[in-house]
FINUMI-377713 format. One line per field, with one value per residue (C-alpha): x, y, z; residue in one letter. Coordinates in steps of 0.25 Angstrom, whole numbers, plus 5000, padded with zeros to 4 digits. Example, Ala and Ser with C-alpha at 12.3 -4.5 7.8 and 13.67 -1.06 7.14 Angstrom:
REM residues 2
east: 5049	5055
north: 4982	4996
up: 5031	5029
nuza: a	s
REM end
This chain:
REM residues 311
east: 4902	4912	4922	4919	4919	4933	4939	4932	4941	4951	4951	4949	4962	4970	4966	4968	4984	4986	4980	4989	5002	4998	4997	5010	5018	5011	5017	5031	5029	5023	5037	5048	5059	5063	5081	5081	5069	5072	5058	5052	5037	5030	5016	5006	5007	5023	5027	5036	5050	5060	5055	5056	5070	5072	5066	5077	5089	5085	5084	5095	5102	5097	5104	5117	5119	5115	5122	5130	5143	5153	5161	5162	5170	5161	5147	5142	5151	5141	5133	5128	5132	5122	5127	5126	5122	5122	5129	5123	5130	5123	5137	5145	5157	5165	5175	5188	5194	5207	5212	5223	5222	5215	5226	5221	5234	5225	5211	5199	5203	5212	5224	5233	5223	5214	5202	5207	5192	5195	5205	5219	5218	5233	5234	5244	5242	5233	5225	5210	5202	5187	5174	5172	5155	5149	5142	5143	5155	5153	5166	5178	5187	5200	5196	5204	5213	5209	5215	5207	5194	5182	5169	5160	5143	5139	5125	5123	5128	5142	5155	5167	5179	5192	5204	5218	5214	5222	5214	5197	5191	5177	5169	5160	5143	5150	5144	5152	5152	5160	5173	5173	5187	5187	5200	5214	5221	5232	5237	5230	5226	5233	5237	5250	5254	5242	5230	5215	5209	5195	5184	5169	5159	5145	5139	5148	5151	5167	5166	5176	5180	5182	5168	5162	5171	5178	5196	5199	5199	5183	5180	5169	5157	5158	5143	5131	5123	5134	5130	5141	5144	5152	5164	5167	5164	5173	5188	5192	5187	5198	5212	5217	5227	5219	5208	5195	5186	5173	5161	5147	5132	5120	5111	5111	5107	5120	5126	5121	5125	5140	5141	5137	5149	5157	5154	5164	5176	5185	5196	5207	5215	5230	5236	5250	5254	5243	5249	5241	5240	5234	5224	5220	5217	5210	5198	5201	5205	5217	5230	5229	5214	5219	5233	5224	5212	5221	5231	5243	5254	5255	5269	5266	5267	5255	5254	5245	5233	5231	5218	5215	5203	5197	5188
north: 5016	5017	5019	5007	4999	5002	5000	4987	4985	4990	4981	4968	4972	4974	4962	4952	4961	4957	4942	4941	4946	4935	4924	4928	4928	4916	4911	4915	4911	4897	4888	4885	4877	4871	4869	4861	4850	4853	4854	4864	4869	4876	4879	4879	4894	4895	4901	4912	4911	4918	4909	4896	4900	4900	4888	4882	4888	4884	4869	4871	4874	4860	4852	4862	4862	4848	4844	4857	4858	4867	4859	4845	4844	4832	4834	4821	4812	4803	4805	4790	4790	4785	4783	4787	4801	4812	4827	4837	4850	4862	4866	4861	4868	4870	4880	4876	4874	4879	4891	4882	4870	4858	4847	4835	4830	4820	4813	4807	4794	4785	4792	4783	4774	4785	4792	4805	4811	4823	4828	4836	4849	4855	4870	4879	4885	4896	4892	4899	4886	4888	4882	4873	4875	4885	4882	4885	4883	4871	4869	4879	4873	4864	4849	4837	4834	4844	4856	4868	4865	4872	4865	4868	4862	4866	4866	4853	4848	4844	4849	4852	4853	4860	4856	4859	4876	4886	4896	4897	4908	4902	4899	4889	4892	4902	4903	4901	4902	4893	4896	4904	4904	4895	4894	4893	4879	4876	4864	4861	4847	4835	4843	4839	4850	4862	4856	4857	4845	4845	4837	4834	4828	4827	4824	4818	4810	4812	4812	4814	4826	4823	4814	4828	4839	4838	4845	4848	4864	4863	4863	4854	4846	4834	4831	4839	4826	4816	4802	4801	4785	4780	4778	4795	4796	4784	4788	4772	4771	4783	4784	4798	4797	4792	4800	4794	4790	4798	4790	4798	4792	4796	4792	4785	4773	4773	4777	4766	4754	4762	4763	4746	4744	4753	4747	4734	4741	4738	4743	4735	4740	4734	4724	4718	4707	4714	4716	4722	4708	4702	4714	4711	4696	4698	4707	4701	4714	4717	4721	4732	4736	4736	4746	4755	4756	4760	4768	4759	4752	4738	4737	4748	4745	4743	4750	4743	4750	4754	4753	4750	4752	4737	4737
up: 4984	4973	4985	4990	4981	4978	4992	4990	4977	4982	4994	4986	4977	4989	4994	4982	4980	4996	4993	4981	4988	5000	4990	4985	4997	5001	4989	4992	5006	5001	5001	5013	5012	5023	5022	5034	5029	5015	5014	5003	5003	4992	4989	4974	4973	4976	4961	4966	4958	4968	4980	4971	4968	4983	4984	4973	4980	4994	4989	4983	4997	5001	4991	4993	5007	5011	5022	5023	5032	5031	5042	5034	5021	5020	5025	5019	5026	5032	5021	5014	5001	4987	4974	4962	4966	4955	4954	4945	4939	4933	4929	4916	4923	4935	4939	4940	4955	4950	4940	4934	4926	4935	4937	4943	4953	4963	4958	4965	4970	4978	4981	4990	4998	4999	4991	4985	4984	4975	4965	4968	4957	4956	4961	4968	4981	4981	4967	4968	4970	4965	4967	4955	4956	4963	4977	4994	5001	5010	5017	5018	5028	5033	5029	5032	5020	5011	5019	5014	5008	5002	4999	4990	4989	4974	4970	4966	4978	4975	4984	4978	4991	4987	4998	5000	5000	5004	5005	5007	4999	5002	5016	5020	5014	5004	4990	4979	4963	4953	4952	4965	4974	4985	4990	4988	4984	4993	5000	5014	5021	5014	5002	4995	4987	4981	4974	4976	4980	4974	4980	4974	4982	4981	4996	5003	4989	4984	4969	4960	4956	4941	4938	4939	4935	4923	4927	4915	4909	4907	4920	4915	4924	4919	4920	4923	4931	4936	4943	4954	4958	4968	4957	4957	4974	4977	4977	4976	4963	4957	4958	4960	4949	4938	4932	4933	4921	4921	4920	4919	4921	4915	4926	4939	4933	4926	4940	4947	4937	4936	4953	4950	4943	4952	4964	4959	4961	4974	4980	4984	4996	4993	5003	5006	4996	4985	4971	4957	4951	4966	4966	4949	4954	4966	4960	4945	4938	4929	4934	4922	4928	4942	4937	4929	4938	4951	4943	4947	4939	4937	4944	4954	4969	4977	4992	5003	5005	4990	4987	4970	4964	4957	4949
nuza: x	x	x	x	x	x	x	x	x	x	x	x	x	x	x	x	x	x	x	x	x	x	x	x	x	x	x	x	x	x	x	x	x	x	x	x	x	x	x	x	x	x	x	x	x	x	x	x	x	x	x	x	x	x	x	x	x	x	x	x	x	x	x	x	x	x	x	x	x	x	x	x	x	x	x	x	x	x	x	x	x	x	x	x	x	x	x	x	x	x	x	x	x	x	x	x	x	x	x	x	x	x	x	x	x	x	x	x	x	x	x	x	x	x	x	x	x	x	x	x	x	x	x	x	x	x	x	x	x	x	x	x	x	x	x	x	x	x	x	x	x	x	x	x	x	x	x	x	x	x	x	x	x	x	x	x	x	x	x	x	x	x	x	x	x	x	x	x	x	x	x	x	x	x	x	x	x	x	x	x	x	x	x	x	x	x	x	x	x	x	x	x	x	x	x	x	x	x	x	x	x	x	x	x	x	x	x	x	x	x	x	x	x	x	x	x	x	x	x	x	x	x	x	x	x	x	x	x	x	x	x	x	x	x	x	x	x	x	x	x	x	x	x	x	x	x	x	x	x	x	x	x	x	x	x	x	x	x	x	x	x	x	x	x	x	x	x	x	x	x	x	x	x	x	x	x	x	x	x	x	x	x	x	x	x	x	x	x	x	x	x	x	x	x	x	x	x	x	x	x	x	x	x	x	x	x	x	x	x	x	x
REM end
């Protein structure tokens, strides 16, 4: 009898353990993400820490390789753009792209009659060129212009291209750390003379490269949250010679209203007969505005199909 009774125990224990383990890889199995759909389910009992963190990097992969191509340098060509869009950093600091003292030759904006949609950093032929935040490489290929160039996707979804290579050290869906090598600068596509051209976009949006990095020895992030508005995406509102004054907004709200204002400036194309005093008179600006705005003398010479900035 007493034998029995213990088989029965022992039965019912073995069950319950075998009912337990059940639960739990039911548990563990109870989620699927779905990369695809971008659809995430879950159930009540899901409490298991190693597959949340799963969970957490696989929808991270969603917002990091969005419309991933390793054969564009620009996957979002065709993409519709909305303004004021915001960047976030959970670094203070980046690395710098260079191991010598960042010397800005070419900045982001119109460079004779055309958008110059990066910033020209001084280096000599074969210079280790890092990655300023880590990230995956995107692109590792020849681009139009830009000779040589790496991509980068960060983690929070900005891309930071650096032309003119020489040399890859990096290939296309390669992980890579802040500060890691990525190449060698040089002089290919439409380089005159050696220097790094640095481009920051943010899909498909061109933004200025110093609105969020701060070139000085620091290597600062200028902000940890920034509102981007079409001002620091549009290189028609900068001149590439003059340093832009940096301007932050604490909400979108702010954003907006400053986008309002932006929104009056033109651009005026010059034509044949056109002098600085015409152009002051037509949009009802100051010859000194219109000089200091555009970077130009008062006496200097205009060339047809300069365009100036008006505000």
């Amino acid at each position: 009898m007493k034998s029995i009774i213990f088989s029965l125990l022992f039965l019912c224990v073995c069950s319950s353990m075998f009912a337990q383990e059940q639960d739990s890889l039911t548990d563990k199995k109870a989620f699927k993400i779905d990369l695809s759909q971008k659809i995430l389910v879950t159930n009540d009992r899901f409490e298991d820490s190693i597959i949340q963190q799963k969970i957490a990097d696989s929808l991270h992969d969603l917002a990091i390789f969005e419309k991933w191509n390793t054969f564009k340098f620009n996957p979002y060509k065709d993409e519709l753009k909305t303004y004021p869009f915001l960047v976030q950093f959970t670094d203070s600091t980046y690395a710098s792209p260079i191991n010598r003292k960042k010397v800005i030759t070419s900045r982001f904006g119109w460079r004779k009659g055309r958008p110059h949609q990066g910033i020209d950093i001084d280096l000599i032929t074969g210079d280790d060129v890092m990655a300023m935040l880590g990230g995956v490489i995107r692109f590792a290929g020849y681009s139009s212009g830009h000779g040589k160039t790496v991509v980068i996707r960060h983690y929070n979804g900005l891309e930071t291209a650096y032309a003119h290579l020489s040399k890859y050290a990096v290939k296309v869906n390669d992980t890579v750390k802040k500060g890691q090598i990525i190449g060698l600068g040089g002089t290919t596509g439409n380089a005159r003379g050696s220097h790094l051209h640095l481009v920051v976009s943010y899909k498909g949006n061109f933004i200025n490269p110093e609105y969020l990095f701060d070139f000085g020895k620091d290597n600062k992030i200028r902000k940890q949250s920034q509102w981007i508005t079409k001002h620091w995406v549009g290189a028609h509102f900068h001149n590439s010679r003059v340093k832009s004054h940096i301007t932050f907004y604490n909400s979108y709200e702010d954003a907006l209203a400053s986008q309002s204002k932006q929104n009056n400036k033109q651009i005026h194309i010059v034509k044949q007969g056109d002098t600085l005093y015409s152009i002051s008179r037509k949009y009802h600006v100051s010859l000194v505005e219109l000089c200091k705005t555009n970077a130009i003398a008062e006496n200097g010479i205009l060339k047809i199909g300069k365009k100036l900035l008006i505000y």
